[in-house]
C-alpha positions in Angstrom: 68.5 27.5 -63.9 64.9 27.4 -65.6 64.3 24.4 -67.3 60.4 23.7 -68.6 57.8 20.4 -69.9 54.6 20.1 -70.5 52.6 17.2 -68.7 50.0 15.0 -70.1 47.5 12.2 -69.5 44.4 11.2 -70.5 42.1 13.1 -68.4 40.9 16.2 -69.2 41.6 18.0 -65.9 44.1 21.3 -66.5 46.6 19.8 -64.4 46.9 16.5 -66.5 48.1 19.3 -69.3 50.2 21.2 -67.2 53.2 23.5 -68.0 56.0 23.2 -65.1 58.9 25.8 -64.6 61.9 25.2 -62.6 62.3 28.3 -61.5 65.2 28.5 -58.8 67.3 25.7 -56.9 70.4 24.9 -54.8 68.3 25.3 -51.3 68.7 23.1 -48.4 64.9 22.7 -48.2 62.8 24.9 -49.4 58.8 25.2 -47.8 55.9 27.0 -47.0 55.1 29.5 -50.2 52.5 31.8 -50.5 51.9 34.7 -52.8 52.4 38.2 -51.7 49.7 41.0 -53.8 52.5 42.7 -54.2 53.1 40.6 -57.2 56.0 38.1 -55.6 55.7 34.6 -53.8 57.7 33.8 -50.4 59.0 30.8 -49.4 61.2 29.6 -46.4 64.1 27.7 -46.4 64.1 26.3 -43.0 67.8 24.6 -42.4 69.2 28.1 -43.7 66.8 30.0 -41.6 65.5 32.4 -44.2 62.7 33.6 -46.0 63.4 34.2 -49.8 61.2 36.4 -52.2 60.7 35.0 -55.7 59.1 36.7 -58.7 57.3 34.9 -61.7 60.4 36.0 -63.9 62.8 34.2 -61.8 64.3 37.4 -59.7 65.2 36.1 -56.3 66.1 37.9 -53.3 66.8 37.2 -49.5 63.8 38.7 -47.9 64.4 37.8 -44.2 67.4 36.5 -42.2 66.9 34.8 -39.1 63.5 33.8 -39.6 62.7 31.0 -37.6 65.5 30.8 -34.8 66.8 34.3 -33.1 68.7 32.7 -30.3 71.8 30.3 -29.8 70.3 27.6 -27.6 70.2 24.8 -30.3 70.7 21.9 -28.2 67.1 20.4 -28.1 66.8 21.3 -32.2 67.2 19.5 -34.8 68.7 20.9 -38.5 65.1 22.0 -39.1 65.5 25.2 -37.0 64.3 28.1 -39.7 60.8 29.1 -40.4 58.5 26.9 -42.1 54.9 27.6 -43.2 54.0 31.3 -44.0 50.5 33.1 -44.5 49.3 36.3 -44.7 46.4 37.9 -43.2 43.6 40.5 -44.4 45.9 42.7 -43.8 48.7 41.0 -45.3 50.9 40.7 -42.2 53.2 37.8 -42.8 53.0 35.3 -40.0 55.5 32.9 -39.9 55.6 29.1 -38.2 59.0 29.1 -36.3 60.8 25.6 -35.8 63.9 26.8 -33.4 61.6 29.7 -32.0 58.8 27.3 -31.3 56.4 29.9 -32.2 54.2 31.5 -34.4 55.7 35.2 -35.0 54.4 38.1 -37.1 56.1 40.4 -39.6 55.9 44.0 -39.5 56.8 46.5 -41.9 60.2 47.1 -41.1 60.6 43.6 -41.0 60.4 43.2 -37.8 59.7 39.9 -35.8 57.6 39.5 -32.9 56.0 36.9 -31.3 52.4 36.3 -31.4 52.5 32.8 -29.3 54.7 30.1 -28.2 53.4 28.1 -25.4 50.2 26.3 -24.6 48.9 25.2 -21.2 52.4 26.3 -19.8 54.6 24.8 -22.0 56.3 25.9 -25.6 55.1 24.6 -28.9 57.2 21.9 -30.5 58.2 23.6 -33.9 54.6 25.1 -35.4 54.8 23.6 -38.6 52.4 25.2 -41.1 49.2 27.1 -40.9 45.9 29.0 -42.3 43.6 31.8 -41.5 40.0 31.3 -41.8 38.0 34.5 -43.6 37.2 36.0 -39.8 40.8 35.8 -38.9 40.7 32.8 -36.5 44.0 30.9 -37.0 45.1 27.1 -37.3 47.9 25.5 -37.0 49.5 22.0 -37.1 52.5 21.9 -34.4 54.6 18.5 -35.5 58.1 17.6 -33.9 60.2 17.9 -37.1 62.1 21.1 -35.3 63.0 19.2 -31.8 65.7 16.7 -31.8 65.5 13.2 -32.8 62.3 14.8 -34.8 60.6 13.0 -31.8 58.5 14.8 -28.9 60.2 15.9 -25.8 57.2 15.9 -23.5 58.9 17.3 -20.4 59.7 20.4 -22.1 57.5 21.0 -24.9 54.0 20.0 -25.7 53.4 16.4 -25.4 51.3 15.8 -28.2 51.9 16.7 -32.0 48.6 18.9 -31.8 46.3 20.8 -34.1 45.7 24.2 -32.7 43.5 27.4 -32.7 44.4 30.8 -32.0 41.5 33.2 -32.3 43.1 36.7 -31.4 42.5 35.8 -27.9 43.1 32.7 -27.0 45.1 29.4 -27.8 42.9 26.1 -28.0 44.5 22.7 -29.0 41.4 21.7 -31.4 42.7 18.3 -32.8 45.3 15.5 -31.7 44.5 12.5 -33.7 47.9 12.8 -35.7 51.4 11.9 -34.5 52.8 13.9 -36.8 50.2 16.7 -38.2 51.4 18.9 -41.2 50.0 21.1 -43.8 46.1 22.4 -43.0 43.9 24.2 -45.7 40.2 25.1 -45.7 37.5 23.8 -48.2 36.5 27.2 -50.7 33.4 27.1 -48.2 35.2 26.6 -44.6 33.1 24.4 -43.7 36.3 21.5 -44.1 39.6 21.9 -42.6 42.0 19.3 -44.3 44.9 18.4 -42.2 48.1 15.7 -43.6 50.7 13.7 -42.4 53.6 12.5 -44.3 55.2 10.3 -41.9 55.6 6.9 -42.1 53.1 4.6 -40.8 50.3 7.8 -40.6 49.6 8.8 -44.5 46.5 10.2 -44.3 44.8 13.6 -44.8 42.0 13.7 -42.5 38.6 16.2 -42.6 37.4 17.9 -39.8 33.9 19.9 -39.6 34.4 23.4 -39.3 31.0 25.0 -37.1 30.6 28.9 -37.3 32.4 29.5 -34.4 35.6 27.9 -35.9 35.6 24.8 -33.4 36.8 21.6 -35.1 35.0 18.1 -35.1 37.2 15.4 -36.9 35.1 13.6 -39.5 37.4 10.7 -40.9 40.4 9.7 -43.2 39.8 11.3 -46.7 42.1 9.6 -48.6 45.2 6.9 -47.3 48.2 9.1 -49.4 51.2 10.6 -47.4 51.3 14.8 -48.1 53.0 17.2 -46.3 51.3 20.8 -47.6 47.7 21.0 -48.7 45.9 23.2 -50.7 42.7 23.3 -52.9 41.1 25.1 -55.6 37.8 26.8 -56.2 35.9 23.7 -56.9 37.1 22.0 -53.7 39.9 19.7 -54.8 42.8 19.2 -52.5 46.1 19.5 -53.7 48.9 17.3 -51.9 52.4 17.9 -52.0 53.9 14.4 -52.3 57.3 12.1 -53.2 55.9 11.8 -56.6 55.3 15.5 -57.3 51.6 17.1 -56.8 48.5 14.6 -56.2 45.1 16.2 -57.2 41.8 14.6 -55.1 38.6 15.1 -55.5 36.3 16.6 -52.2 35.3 12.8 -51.5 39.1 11.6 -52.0 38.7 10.2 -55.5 42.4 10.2 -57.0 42.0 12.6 -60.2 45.6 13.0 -61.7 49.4 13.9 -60.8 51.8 16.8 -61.8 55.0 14.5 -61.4 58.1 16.2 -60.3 61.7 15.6 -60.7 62.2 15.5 -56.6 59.8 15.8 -53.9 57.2 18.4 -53.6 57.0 20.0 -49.5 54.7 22.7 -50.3 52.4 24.8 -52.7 51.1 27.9 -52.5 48.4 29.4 -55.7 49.2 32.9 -56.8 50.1 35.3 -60.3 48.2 37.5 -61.4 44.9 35.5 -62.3 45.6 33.3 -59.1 46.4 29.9 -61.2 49.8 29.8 -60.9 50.9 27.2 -58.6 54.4 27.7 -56.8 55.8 24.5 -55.4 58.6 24.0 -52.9 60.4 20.6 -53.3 63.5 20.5 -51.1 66.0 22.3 -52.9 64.2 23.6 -55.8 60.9 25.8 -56.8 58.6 24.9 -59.6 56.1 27.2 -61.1 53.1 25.2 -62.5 50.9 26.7 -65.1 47.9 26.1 -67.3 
């Protein structure tokens, strides 16, 4: 099931040379990694409503079971209905977006779910989508309708806008709503950017927003035109998007500064390994490892 190449192009960047891994396949559609310092990544697979746990030599295993629906009422869902985005804290408790659960839900260590919130000004979230933790622990999250039905709001029984929210341990706060349909969020290195995507047709954009000390959210503009559904960037501030095409590498004032094609497309990404440069990408129903 592995299969390996090596990239190249002209520029000099480490990703223009890169070495990519298929590492597992035959998912429905696979998203949200992130690395665990336990030495394993975890990814969902939301149609199958599970959470997987891959290591870098290709063991897989089935690391949670009903992760993002617990409950039979499926009528207002669409196929979408496991977990999506995943993160851990300083603590490294696994948080989990959950499309059928419209929540965002913590793991504990008996792998146990609970729910840490599902409902804002009264009503539940449309299907919380993917998410980040700033350094003090405030939480954001983008909150799309890919889960619902139709992949379409349902304003008279969920939130009727595709929001942008943030959950500081106390309270919820929607914080941005200029997308239709908002997807993967990261931080700049310094948190003083919050990138958010869309990879929807007719909104292809990943937009900045200022981030003050107090972790309110000021939108700033389009950074670059480009559809991408998870975001993440590196130490010197580029954003990596997860695209049709495979990875898309931008510069911190959207310059376009290489690819890392992929046979399929790329849903998510998630840096990890033992140094931290090993990038684990979801795309549908495969994982790639990509490597210096």
């Amino acid at each position: 099931m592995n299969s390996e190449k090596i990239v190249t192009a002209k520029k000099t960047h480490w990703f223009n040379k890169a070495r990519i891994q298929k590492i597992a396949a035959d998912f429905s559609f696979t998203e949200g990694p992130v690395w665990h310092p336990d030495q394993y990544f975890l990814f969902s697979d939301t149609p199958a409503n599970k959470i997987f746990q891959l290591f870098t030599d290709g063991t897989l295993l089935v690391y949670l079971e009903n992760s993002g629906l617990t409950h039979t009422n499926t009528g207002d869902l669409s196929d979408q209905v496991g977990s999506n985005g995943l993160a851990l804290n300083k603590n490294n408790q696994l948080f989990i977006c959950q499309h059928g659960n419209h929540a965002i839900a913590v793991l504990n260590e008996k792998k146990q779910i609970s729910i840490l919130i599902n409902e804002y000004d009264g009503l539940p979230f449309n299907s919380p989508n993917d998410l980040v933790f700033r350094s003090d622990g405030i939480l954001y999250f983008t909150d799309p309708p890919y889960g619902l039905a139709g992949q379409t709001l349902h304003p008279d029984q969920f939130q009727p806008c595709a929001g942008i929210y943030k959950h500081d341990g106390d309270t919820v706060e929607l914080a941005g709503k200029e997308l239709q349909y908002p997807n993967g969020v990261c931080f700049s290195p310094d948190e003083t950017c919050l990138y958010v995507s869309s990879n929807h047709p007719g909104e292809r954009y990943v937009l900045k927003y200022k981030v003050s000390s107090k972790g309110n959210i000021r939108y700033e503009g389009i950074l670059v035109k480009e559809n991408a559904d998870g975001i993440k960037t590196d130490w010197q501030g580029n954003i990596y998007m997860a695209t049709g095409e495979g990875i898309l590498v931008v510069s911190p004032l959207g310059e376009k500064l290489g690819l890392i094609p992929l046979p399929g497309m790329a849903t998510n990404l998630a840096w990890g390994g033992t140094s931290g440069e090993t990038l684990c990408v979801t795309a549908a129903n495969s994982i790639y490892l990509v490597t210096p």
